[in-house]
N, C-alpha and C positions, 0 to 999 in steps of 0.2 A: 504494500500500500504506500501512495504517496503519502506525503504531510497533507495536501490540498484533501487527497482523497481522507484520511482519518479527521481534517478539523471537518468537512463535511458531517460525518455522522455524527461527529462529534457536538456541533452546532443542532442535528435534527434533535440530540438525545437531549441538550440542553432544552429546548423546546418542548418537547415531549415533557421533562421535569417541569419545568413551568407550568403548562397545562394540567399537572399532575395536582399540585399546588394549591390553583385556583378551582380547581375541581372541589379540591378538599375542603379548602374554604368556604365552597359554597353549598358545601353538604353540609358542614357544621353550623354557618345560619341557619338552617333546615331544624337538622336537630337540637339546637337551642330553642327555638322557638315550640317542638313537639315538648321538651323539657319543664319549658315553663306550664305550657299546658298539663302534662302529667302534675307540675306539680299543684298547677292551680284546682284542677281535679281530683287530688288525691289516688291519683295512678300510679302503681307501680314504677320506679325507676327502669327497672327489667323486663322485659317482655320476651321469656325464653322460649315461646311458641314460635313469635313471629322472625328472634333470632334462628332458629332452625331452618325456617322455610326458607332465610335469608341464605344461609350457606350452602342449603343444595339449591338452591337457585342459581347461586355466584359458582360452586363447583359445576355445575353442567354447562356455564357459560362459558369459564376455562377451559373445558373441556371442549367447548367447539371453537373456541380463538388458539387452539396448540397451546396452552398455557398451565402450567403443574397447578393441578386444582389443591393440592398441598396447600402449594405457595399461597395461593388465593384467598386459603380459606382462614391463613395467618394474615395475613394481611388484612382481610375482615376483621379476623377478633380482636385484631390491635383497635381497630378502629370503633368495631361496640363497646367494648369496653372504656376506653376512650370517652366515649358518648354515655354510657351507664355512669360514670364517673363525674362528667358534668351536670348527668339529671339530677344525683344522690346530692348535687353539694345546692342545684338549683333547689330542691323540694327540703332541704335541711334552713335554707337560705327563707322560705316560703313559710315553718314554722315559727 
């Protein structure tokens, strides 16, 4: 590979992280907002039904984009959790 050819990818992958990011960030307005509601409602922080159907959903989706559904399904649970962890302090925040 050249240098031109390697910053190439190297520029899409910086890209791709960026997008990753803003993704992120814009799930986590999302669930802030579900949080507050849980906690204005006295709902559950956890919702370990809807976490299930989330991972084999997210596993079969990797599973069609060539992607280690492993991988996937840590990267989800970093991410619920993540999200369990700001409802808990939201709904503790709400007593």
């Amino acid at each position: 590979m050249t240098d031109d050819t390697l910053h190439r990818y190297r520029e899409s992958i910086d890209n791709i992280d960026a997008s990753l990011i803003y993704m992120l960030a814009e799930r986590f307005k999302i669930t802030q907002k579900v949080g507050r509601y849980k906690a204005d409602t006295g709902l559950d922080a956890a919702d370990p039904v809807r976490e299930a159907r989330q991972i084999a959903r997210l596993r079969h989706l990797a599973r069609e984009a060539k992607l280690d559904p492993e991988f996937s399904e840590k990267f989800l649970r970093f991410i619920i959790d993540e999200v369990i962890r700001h409802h808990q302090a939201q709904g503790a925040a709400a007593r």
